[in-house]
Each structure stands twice: as C-alpha cells, then as structure tokens.
C-alpha positions in Angstrom: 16.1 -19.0 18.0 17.2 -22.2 19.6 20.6 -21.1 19.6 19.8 -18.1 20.8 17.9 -19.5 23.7 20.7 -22.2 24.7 23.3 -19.5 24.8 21.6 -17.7 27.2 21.1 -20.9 29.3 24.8 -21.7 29.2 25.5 -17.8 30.6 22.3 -17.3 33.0 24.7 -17.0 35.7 26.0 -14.0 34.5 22.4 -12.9 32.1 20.1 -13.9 34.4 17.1 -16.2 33.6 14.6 -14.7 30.8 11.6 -16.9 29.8 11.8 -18.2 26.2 8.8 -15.8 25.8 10.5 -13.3 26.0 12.8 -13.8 23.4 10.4 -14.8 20.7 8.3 -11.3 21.7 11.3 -9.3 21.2 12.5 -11.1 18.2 8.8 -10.4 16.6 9.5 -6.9 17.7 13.1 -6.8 15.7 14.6 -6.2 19.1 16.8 -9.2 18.6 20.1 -8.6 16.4 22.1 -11.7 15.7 25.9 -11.9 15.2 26.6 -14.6 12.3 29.9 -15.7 10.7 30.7 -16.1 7.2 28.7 -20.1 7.4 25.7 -18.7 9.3 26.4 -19.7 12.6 25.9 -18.0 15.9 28.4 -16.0 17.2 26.4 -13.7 19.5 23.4 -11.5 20.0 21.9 -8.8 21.6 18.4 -8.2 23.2 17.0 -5.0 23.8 13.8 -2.6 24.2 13.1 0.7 23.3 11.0 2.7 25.5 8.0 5.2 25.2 11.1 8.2 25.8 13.1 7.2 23.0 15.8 5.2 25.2 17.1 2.0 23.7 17.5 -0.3 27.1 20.2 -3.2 26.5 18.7 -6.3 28.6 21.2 -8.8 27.3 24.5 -9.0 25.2 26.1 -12.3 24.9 28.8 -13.5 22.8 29.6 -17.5 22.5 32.9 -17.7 24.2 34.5 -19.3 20.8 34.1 -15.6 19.5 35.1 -13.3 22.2 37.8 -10.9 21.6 37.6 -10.9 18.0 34.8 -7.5 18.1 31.8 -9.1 18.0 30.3 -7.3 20.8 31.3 -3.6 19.0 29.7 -4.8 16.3 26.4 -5.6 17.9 26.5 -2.4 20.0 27.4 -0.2 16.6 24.8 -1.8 14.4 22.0 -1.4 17.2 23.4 2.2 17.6 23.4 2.7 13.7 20.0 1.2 13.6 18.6 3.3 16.6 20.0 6.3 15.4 17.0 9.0 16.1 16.8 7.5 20.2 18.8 9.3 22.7 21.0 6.4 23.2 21.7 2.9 24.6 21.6 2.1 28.4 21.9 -1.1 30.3 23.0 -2.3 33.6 25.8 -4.3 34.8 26.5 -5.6 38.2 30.0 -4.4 39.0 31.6 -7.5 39.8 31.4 -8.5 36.4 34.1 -7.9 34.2 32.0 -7.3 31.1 32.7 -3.7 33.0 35.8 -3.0 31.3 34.6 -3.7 28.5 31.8 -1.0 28.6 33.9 1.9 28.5 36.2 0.6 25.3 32.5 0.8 23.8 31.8 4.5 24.0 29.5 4.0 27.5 29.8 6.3 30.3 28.8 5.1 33.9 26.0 7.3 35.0 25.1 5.9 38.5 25.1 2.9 41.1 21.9 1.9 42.0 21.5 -1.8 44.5 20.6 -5.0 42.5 17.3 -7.0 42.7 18.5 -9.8 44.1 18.5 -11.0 47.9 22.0 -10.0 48.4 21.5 -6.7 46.2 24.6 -6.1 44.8 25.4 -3.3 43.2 24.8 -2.5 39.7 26.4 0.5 37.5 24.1 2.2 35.1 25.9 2.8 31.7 24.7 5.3 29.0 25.8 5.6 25.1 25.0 9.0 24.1 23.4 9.6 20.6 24.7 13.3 20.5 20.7 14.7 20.2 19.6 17.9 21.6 19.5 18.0 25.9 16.0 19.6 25.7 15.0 16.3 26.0 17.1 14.9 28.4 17.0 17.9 30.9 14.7 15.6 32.6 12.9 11.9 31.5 10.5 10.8 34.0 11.5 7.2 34.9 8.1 4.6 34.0 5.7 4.4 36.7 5.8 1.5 38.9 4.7 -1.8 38.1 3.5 -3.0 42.0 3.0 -6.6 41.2 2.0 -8.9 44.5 3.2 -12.2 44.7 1.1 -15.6 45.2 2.3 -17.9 47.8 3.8 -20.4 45.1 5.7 -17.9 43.5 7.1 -16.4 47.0 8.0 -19.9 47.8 9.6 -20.1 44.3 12.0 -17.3 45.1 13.3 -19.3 48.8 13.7 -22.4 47.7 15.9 -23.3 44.7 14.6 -27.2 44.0 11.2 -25.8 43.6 9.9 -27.0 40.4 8.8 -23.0 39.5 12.0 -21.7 41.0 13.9 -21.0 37.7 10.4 -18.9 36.0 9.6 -17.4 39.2 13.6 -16.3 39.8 13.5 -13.8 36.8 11.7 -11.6 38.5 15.1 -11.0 40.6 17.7 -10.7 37.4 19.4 -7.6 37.6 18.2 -7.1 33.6 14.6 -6.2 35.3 14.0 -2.6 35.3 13.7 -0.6 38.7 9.9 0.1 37.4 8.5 -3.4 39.0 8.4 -3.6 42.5 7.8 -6.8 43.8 5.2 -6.8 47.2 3.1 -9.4 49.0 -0.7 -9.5 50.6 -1.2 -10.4 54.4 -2.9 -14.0 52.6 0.9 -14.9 51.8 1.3 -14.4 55.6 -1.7 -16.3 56.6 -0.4 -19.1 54.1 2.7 -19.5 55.4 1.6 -19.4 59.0 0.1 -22.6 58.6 3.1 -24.7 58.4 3.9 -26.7 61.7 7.4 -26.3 61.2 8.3 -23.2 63.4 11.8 -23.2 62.0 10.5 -23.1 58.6 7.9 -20.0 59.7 10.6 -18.1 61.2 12.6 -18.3 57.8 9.8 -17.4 55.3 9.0 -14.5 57.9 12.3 -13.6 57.5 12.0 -13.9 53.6 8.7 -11.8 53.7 9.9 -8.8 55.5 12.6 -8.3 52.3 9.1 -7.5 50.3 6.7 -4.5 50.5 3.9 -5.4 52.6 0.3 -4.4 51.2 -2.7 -3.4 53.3 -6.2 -2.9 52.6 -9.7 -2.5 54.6 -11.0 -5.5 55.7 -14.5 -4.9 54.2 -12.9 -3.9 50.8 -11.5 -7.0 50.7 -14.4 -9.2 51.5 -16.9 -6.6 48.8 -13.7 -7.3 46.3 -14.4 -11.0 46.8 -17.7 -11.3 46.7 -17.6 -9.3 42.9 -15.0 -11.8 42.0 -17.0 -15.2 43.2 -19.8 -14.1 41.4 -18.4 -14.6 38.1 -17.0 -17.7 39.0 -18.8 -21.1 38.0 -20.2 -22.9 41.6 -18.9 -26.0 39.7 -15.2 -24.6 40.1 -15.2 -24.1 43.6 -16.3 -27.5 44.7 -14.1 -28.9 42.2 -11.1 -27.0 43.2 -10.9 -26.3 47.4 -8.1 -24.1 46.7 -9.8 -22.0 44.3 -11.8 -19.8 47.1 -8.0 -19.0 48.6 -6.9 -18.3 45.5 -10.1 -15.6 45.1 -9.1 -14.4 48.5 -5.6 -13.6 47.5 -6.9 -11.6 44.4 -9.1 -9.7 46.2 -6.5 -8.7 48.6 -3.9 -7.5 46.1 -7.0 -5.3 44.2 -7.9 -3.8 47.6 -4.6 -3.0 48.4 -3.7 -0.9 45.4 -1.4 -3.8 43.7 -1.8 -3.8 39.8 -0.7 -7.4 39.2 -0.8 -10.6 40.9 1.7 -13.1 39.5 1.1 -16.6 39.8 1.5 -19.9 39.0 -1.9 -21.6 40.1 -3.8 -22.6 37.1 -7.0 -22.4 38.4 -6.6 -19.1 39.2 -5.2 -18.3 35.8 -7.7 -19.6 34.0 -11.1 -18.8 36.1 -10.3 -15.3 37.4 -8.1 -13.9 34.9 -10.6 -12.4 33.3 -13.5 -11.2 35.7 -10.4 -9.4 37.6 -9.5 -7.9 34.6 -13.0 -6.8 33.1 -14.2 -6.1 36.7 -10.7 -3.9 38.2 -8.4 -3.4 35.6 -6.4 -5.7 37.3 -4.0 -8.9 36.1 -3.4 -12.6 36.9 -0.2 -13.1 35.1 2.3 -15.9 35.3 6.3 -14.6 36.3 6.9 -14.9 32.1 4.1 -13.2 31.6 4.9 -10.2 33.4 8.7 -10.4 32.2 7.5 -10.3 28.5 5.0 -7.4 29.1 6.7 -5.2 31.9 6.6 -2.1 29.9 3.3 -1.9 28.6 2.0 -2.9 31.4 3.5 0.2 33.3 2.2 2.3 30.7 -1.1 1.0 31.5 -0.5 2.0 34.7 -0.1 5.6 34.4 -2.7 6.3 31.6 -6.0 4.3 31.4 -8.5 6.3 29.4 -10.6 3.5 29.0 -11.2 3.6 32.7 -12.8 7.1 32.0 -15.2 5.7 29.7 -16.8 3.8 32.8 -17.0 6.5 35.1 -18.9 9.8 34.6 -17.6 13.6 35.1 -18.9 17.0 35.6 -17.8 19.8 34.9 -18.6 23.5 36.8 -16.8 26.5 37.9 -16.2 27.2 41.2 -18.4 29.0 42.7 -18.2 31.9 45.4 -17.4 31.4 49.1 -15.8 27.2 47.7 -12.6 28.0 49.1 -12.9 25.4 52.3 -14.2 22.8 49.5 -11.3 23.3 47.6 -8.8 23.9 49.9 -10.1 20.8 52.4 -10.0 18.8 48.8 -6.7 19.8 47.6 -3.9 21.3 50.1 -1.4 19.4 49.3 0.1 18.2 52.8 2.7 15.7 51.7 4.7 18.7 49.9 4.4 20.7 53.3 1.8 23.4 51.9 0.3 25.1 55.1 -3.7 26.4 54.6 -2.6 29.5 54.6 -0.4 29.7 51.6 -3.0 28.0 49.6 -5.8 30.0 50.7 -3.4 33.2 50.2 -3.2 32.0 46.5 -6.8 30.9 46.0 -8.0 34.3 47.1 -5.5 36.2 44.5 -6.9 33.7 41.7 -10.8 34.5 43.0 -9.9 38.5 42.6 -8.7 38.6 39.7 -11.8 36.8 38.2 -11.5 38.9 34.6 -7.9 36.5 34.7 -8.7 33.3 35.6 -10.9 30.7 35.1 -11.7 28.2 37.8 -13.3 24.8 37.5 -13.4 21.8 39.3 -14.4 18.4 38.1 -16.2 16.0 40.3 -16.2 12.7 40.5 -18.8 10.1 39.4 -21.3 11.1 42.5 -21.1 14.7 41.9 -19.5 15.8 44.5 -16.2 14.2 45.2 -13.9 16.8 43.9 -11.3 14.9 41.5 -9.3 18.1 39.5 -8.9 21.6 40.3 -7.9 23.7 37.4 -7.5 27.2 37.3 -6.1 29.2 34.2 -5.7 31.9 32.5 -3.9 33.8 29.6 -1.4 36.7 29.9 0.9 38.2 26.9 1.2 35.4 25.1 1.6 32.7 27.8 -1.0 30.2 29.4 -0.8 30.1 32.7 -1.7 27.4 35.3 -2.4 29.2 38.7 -3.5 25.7 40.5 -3.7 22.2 38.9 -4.3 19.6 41.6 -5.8 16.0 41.1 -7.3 14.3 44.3 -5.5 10.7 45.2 -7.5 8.0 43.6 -7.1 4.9 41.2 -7.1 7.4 37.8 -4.9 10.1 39.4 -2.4 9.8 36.6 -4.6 9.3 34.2 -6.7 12.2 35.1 -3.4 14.3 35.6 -2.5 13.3 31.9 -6.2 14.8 30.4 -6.0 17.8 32.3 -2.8 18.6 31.1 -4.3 17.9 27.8 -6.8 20.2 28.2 -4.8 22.7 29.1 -2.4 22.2 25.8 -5.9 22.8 23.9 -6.8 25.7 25.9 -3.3 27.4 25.5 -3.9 26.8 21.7 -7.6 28.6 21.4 -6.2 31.6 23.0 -3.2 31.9 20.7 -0.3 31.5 23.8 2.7 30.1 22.5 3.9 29.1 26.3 2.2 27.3 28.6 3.5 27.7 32.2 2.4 25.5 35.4 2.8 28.0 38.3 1.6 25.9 40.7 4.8 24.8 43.3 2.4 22.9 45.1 0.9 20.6 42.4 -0.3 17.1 42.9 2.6 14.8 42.7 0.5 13.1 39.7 0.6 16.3 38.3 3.8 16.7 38.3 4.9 13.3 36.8 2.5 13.7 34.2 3.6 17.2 33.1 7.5 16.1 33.0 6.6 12.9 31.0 4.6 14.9 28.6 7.5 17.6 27.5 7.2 20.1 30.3 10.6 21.3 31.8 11.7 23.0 34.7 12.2 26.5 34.5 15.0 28.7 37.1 12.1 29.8 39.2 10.7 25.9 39.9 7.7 26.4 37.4 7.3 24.3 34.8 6.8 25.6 31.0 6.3 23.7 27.9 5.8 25.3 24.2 2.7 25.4 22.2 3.7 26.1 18.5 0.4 26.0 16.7 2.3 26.4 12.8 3.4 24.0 10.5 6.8 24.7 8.8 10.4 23.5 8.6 13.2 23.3 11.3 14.3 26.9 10.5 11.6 28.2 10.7 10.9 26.2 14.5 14.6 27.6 15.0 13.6 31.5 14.3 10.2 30.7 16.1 11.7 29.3 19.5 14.0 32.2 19.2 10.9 35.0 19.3 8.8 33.5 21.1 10.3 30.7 24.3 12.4 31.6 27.3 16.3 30.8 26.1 16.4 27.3 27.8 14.1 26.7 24.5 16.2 27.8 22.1 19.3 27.0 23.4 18.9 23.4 23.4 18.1 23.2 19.2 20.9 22.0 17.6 21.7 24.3 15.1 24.4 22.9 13.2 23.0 20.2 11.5 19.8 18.7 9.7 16.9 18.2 11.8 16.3 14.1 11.9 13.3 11.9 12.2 13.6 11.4 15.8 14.2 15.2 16.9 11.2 16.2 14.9 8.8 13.0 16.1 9.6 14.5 20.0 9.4 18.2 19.0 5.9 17.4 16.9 4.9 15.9 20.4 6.4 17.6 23.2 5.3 21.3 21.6 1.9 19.9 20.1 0.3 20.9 17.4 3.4 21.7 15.6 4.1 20.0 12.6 8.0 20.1 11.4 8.7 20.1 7.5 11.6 18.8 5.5 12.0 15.9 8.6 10.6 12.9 6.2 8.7 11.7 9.3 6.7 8.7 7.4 2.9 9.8 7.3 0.1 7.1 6.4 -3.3 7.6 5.6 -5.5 5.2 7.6 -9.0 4.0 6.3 -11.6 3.5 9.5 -15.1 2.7 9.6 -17.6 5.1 10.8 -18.6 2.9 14.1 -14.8 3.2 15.3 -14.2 6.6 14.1 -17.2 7.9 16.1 -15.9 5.8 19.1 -12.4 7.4 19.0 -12.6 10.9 18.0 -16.1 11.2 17.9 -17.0 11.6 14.4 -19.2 11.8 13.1 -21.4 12.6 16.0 -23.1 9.6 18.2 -26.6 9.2 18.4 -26.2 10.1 22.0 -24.0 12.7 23.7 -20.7 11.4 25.3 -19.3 12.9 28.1 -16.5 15.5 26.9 -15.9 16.9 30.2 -12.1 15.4 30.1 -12.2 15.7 26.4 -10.4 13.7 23.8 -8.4 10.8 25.0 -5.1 11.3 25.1 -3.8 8.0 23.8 -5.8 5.6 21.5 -5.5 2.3 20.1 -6.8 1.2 17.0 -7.2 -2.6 15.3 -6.9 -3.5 11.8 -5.8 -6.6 10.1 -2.3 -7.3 9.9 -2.2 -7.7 5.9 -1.4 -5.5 4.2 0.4 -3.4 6.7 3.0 -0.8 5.0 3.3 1.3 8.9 6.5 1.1 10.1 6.5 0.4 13.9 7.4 4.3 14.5 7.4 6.7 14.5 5.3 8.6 12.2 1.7 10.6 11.5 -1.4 9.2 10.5 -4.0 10.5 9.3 -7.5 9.4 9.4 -9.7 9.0 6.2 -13.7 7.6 7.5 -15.1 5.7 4.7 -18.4 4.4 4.9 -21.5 3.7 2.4 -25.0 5.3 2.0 -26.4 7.0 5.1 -22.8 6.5 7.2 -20.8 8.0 3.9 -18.2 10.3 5.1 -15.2 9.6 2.7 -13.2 12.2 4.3 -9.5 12.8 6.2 -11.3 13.6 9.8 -7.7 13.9 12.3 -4.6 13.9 12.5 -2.4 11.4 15.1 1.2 10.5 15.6 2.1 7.1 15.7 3.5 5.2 18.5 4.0 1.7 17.9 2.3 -1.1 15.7 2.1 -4.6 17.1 1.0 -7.6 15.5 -0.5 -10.6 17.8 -3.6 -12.7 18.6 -6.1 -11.0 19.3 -6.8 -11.9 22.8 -3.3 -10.9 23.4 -3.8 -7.8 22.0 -6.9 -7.1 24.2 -5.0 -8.1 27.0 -2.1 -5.4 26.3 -3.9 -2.7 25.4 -7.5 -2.6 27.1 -6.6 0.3 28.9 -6.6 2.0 25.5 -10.2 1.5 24.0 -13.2 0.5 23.6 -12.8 -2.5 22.0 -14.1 -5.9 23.1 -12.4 -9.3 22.2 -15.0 -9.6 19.8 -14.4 -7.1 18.0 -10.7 -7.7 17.6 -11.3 -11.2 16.9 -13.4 -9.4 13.5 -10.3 -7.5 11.9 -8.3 -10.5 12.1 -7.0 -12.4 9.4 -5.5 -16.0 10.0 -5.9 -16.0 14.1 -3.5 -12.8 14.0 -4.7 -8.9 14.6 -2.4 -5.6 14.4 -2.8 -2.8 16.8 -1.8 0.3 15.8 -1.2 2.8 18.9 -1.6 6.7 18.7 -1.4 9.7 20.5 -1.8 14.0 20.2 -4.9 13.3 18.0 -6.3 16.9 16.6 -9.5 16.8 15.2 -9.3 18.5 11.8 -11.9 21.8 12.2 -12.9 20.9 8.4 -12.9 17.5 7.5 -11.2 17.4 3.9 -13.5 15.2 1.4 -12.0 12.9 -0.7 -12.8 15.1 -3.6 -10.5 17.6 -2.4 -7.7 14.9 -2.3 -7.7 14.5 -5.9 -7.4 17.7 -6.1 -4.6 17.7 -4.0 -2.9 15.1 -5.4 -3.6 16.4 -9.0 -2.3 15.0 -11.8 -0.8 12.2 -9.3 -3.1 9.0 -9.2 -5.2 9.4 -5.8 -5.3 6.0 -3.7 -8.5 4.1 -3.4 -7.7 4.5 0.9 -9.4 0.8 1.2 -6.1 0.0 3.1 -3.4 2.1 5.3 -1.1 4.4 2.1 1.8 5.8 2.8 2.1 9.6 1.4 4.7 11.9 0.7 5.5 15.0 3.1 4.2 17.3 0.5 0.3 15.8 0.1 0.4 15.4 4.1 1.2 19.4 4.5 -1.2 20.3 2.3 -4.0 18.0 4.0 -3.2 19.0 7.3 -3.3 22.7 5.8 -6.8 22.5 4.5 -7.9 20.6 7.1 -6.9 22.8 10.1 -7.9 25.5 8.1 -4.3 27.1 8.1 -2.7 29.9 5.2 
C-alpha cells in the first residue's frame, strides 16, 4: 500500500490529492486493483467506486512512468471491466488538458459530456463512459446522487487560499477534479464574521473575494441561537473555559444545522471531539475532517436522501381527506416552483373528489397533527395503479418521505393485482419526482411516469412473455432477448419491478439467523409489546449488524432471507422475510454507527455487542416483503429433504432451488 500511496504522491498534480484513508477504505472494499510484474513489483493501479446504480466510477488510474506504453493501463481497465461485468459500465473524468485524453478513446470510452472542474480556475473536465452492452431500460434515465452540501469551517476555508497552510494539502482534496459533482462546497455567515476580524483590509478584501466563489448559507437568527443552546447543553462547562474557542466553534455548528447544510468539515479538534456527537445524535448532522468526508462522500449522500431512522423519532397520522379540504390541501401543496396555477390543481382535485368510488385520498400529517407532510391519492383501473396526486411538503425528510410513499404505493399496486403503476401527477413535488426516477420509474411519451409491478416468481422467459402481455412496449422493448439473463440484470429487474423474483439468474441467496429483539425492530416480528407507528409502513432500507466471522455474503448483490431464532417463550425458528442485499461492510463499530445511523435503530452499544476482535459487519438491505406465512423450520427440512438442513446459527448460503421454494411457501404462491 505504501507504494501505492507514494505513486500517487509523485502524480498529485495530475491525480489530485486523496487522503491515505482513502485508499486503505477502498482497498478493504477490493476497489483497489494492482498492476504487478513477473518479481511483484508495482507497475500501476487503479482506484475506483461502484455506486448504489450499478456505475463503476474510475477516481484514479496511474501507471509508474517505467511502465507506460507497454499496456498496463488496458489491462487494469479490462480486468476492472471483466470483474464488473453485471454494472452498466466504467466512467471517470478527465480534465481536457491532460493527455491521458487520447488515451481514453484507444480504451473503448466514449466522451459523454463537458462539465466545469472544481477547482478555482474550473477547467473543464470531459466525462467518459465504457458501456457494458446491458439493457437501456436502465439507463433511460439514472438520477445523479443527491447533494452532499457540506459548510466549511474557517480553518479549512483558509486551507483552500493559502497554499503554506499547514492543512492546505488535506483541506485541497476537496477541490480535485476526481470529486464527484454530488458535494457542493458552501460556507455560514460565521466564516464571514471570522474573517472580518482581521485588521488587514487587503487581506479582507481577498478572502471576501475567495468567499463569494462558495454558496452562501442563511438561516433565522433565532434558529441559530435555539440550535446553539441544544448543542451547549451537551457540552461539559469544563470544555468551554478550557477552550475560548470552543463556544465559536458551537456557534459555527449551529449555523450550518440551521441553514440546511448536512456537514460541517473541519479541522478544529475540539470541535471534533466534543460536538461530534451531540450534533449527530441531536440533528443528524456531521463534524467531519476534509479526509473524512473524501472517504465517505457516497454514503453519506445516500444518507442524505433516505433517513428512515429519522421517522422513527417523529410521529405520523394517517386520515382521508375529508369533504370541503380542498383550500388545506391545495394551500399545502400547489406546487408554485413548477408554475402550477390554483386553478389547474383545484380543476384536478375536484375530478379526483367526484369520482370517490375511484380514488382514495389521504393525507399524512406531521408530528403536531396538523402540518400536512404527504398528499396521496390513488386508485386502480384495468390493471394499472394510478397516482392522481403525490405531493410531499418541503421539509428536512422530504426525500425520505417521498421514498416511503412511493413504497407504499408499490404495496398498494400489488394488493389490488395492477401490474403497472403509473404517477399521473405532472405537477409532483420535485422530491417526488427524484425519488420515483431513482427507484425504477421511467418516463412515459405523455410525461407520466410508470414503473412495473410483477408480483410472480419465474425465469427470464417467462419475465420476457410477461412484459410483453402486460407493460406498455418501452417495457419490453428494452429486454435483451438474445442472450442469458445475468446476475446484474436480474438484481435491478428483482428491484426496480418489486416483488418479482427472476429464476435461472444464480443471484447468491443467504439465509440470515437474527434474534427476536432485532427482528421485531426491523420488520416487526413478531409483534412488539406495544404498537409502532405503521402509518409510513415498512422502512424502505435497513441495516443490520452481525459479527464479521464467519461471513460467507458476498458484498452484492444477492437475496437474503430471514430465519428468527430464539429460545423458550421468544421461539420463532422460522424464515419471516425476504430482502435483497446491498452491500456488506466490515469496520469498527463506531465507524459503522457513524455510516449508517440513518438506517436503524441501533445504538453504539449494541454494535459494540456483535463484535468480535474490535471489528463489526454491517450488512445493508432493501425491498424487504414480509413473508404472509412464516415457514418453520420444520418445513425446511422438508424442503430440503433428503439434503442435510443447516443448523442457521450463522448466515448459509442456499441454492436457487431451496430459495424458490421458500419464497413459494412463504408468500403463499402455486
């Protein structure tokens, strides 16, 4: 790894700077491939991530000049394409006064687009795309990850101006043109009151210069102040006479939670290590140093569009709406920004109030009970699901909201037997919108957008002769037809067109063991002692802890399926659910907590208990059903027959055949 490391030191002109972090996280991950010759040595490498749609996203390829011209970059790119064969494809970025861009082209890329580099002098960068030859029904459209809006502390601003800073070379990565387009990089007005201080007026008239190249946050004075005031509270008195600075530092943090920021990045260790956590535990929010961020950027930007544990804090009801609402709903929900006019949403609202045999209308309020925060009304026609209006209110969970409605409506579509669901609704909350694309939905010729619900378990032909019957062409049109399904193709179809379940795909299925507690916690069973609120129903996305060892699940992707255990009075022994797998990662356990709190339920604590040697492994899931009848472990020997059945005291992986008929009995499907 040293090499490694002091190879992309020599090139970091050209690379940019990337904190070693980074590259041991990526190399845990097996997202570092190394170029050896015959004696071992280095003679290049390449460092990529893959993200949540299946893209494989180059962020450095470097070759040791003593090698170049002899193929060693083709034969990084073609081994990370061989290995990566189920993702769409390889992208990267490449400023265009490089001359690696000649080379890009000779290695099967295609330039897609020009977009303006990070850097103060933004200079252009070209997008370049390897194509993996799968189906366009997924790459019709992929929504771009949600923005990272990250608000710099005063060291770290002052990092990026001036290059002899001690901090200037972490703090500078945030400008390499390997960064994603997802973080933007914004400052509070206490950077301004920091900087205003200096008596040199030459100096404050070139950091105010520097400052207006950043997005400028803004929040309500008395926000800020109740924001600070949380935060102090948590603090010990003892740290704030001991550090002066520390109250500033509380100040700035506050600022960037008021102002809608989801990260403040930092150097100062005091603030690091006294309100790190309070501003995480109290807001979501986190104190993260520039290598922090770098290492984590694109978890932390799924965190940022889906935070179910959020929900878990906050407390929703549930009602239809009643007669004579309209001015509620319409005052609540018109969506101004995309030019709707009163009139045209009233003019809808009253056609979807007629017809109330049609549609159902609910509205779910906020924690007070009357804040309206989704508007959904539905409604089934000839074998299609239609979404009339689905609107979420602006607010801190409007994406995550956005993403349970739409899973509500997936369920819905199911219960009713539509094989098409279809969002009407031109005017839908931008949140909305964004959710539905990332979650499969495409755009249809009229503007609306439709996504399949195939509620049948079967094999690619059969999906083939299904989407034929049963979708609008665009559907059908995009299955390839001429050869095998893969892993990959039948991962995205099993998610995108939820429940199906694709046959003959070898898509690795484990059976996971899980304790009654945390089974009860995430899918809620067997039932709690005390209601929990389903009005938003069943997360979306979970996370789940186990220890590391032994650990057969592949990173993804996959199905698992969940098997409670349990002794006397909590005895379950049976396969309650069904999930697909995203990812498994393996780290401390107050790392994990960090990464994935948005998830769960789970406290440090509790992490810190499945551990094994200081290490913990978080397995991530998503499109959990909830099997009608929960298949004992008696019936899986029956299943498995003359075949020894596992003792399921640690995750088993099981063959295609035993997870079809599982899923089978437990769905309660011929």
């Amino acid at each position: 790894m040293s090499e490694v490391i002091s190879l992309a030191r020599k090139n970091k002109a050209t690379l940019g700077f990337m904190p070693d972090e980074a590259f041991y996280e990526r190399a845990l991950q097996g997202h570092l491939i190394l170029a050896l010759d015959s004696d071992g040595l280095l003679r290049g490498y390449v460092l990529f991530d893959v993200t949540r749609h299946r893209r494989v996203r180059i962020a450095q390829l470097c070759v040791k000049p003593s090698a170049r011209g002899q193929g060693v970059a083709r034969l990084l790119v073609e081994d990370l394409s061989a290995r990566y064969r189920e993702c769409l494809g390889l992208s990267l970025r490449c400023r265009r006064d490089y001359a690696a861009n000649e080379m890009w082209p000779r290695l099967n890329f295609g330039a897609v687009r020009e977009v303006p580099g990070r850097g103060v002098d933004r200079r252009p960068l070209t997008i370049w795309w390897r194509d993996h030859g799968h189906s366009d029904l997924f790459t019709d459209y992929v929504a771009d990850a949600p923005h990272v809006v990250a608000a710099l502390d005063t060291n770290v601003f002052l990092d990026l101006l001036d290059r002899s800073r001690s901090g200037f070379e972490e703090s500078s990565s945030l400008l390499a043109d390997w960064v994603p387009d997802h973080l933007d990089l914004a400052t509070t007005n206490q950077v301004a009151n920091e900087l205003n201080r200096s008596p040199s007026a030459e100096m404050r008239a070139k950091q105010s210069l520097a400052l207006s190249n950043y997005r400028s946050l803004t929040a309500s004075a008395d926000l800020v102040q109740q924001t600070f005031l949380g935060l102090k509270a948590q603090v010990p008195t003892e740290a704030y006479e001991a550090d002066k600075s520390l109250e500033s530092d509380t100040m700035h943090v506050a600022a960037a939670i008021a102002s809608g920021a989801h990260i403040l990045v930092t150097r100062d260790t005091g603030a690091l290590g006294f309100l790190r956590k309070p501003a995480l535990e109290l807001h979501n929010f986190r104190l993260l140093r520039p290598s922090e961020l770098l290492v984590h950027l694109d978890e932390l930007a799924n965190a940022v569009v889906y935070s179910p544990a959020e929900l878990h804090r906050t407390s929703y009801t549930e009602r239809e709406v009643a007669a004579g609402e309209e001015d509620l709903v319409c005052g609540a929900f018109l969506n101004k920004q995309a030019g709707e006019r009163k009139s045209d949403f009233l003019t809808r609202w009253r056609y979807a109030t007629a017809s109330s045999d049609r549609w159902r209308r609910r509205i779910i309020l906020g924690e007070d009970g009357r804040s309206p925060a989704v508007l959904l009304v539905s409604g089934y026609k000839e074998g299609v699901y239609e979404v009339e209006f689905l609107r979420v209110a602006a607010s801190r969970l409007a994406e995550t909201l956005a993403f349970q409605a739409l899973s509500l409506v997936r369920m819905q579509a199911c219960e009713v037997g539509a094989t098409l669901v279809r969002l009407r609704d031109t005017s839908s909350s931008a949140a909305a919108v964004t959710a539905a694309l990332q979650d499969g939905y495409v755009r249809a010729p009229d503007g609306s957008l439709e996504c399949p619900v195939a509620d049948f378990v079967g094999s690619f032909s059969r999906v083939r002769s299904w989407a034929f019957a049963n979708l609008p062409r665009q559907f059908f049109e995009s299955l390839p037809g001429d050869r095998p399904c893969s892993i990959g193709l039948a991962y995205d179809l099993e998610l995108r067109w939820w429940p199906l379940k694709i046959t003959g795909a070898s898509i690795p299925t484990f059976i996971i063991p899980i304790r009654p507690q945390w089974s009860t916690n995430l899918f809620g069973v067997p039932a709690p002692l005390f209601e929990r609120d389903a009005v938003l129903g069943l997360s979306r996305e979970h996370v789940y802890y186990r220890s590391p060892r032994p650990q057969p699940i592949a990173a993804g992707p996959g199905r698992l399926l969940w098997y409670v255990s349990g002794e006397g009075r909590d005895a379950i022994s049976s396969v309650v659910a069904c999930s697909h797998l995203r990812s498994v990662t393996e780290d401390t356990p107050q790392s994990l907590y960090d990464r994935f709190k948005h998830l769960g339920v789970w406290s440090v604590g509790n992490i810190e208990l499945a551990a094994r040697d200081g290490l913990a492994s978080a397995i991530r899931f998503t499109g959990t059903e909830i099997f009608e009848k929960p298949v004992t472990y008696k019936q899986l020997r029956q299943i498995y027959g003359d075949c020894r059945t596992p003792t399921l005291q640690s995750p088993t992986r099981i063959s295609e055949e035993i997870f079809e008929a599982i899923y089978r009995k437990g769905r309660r499907l011929a």
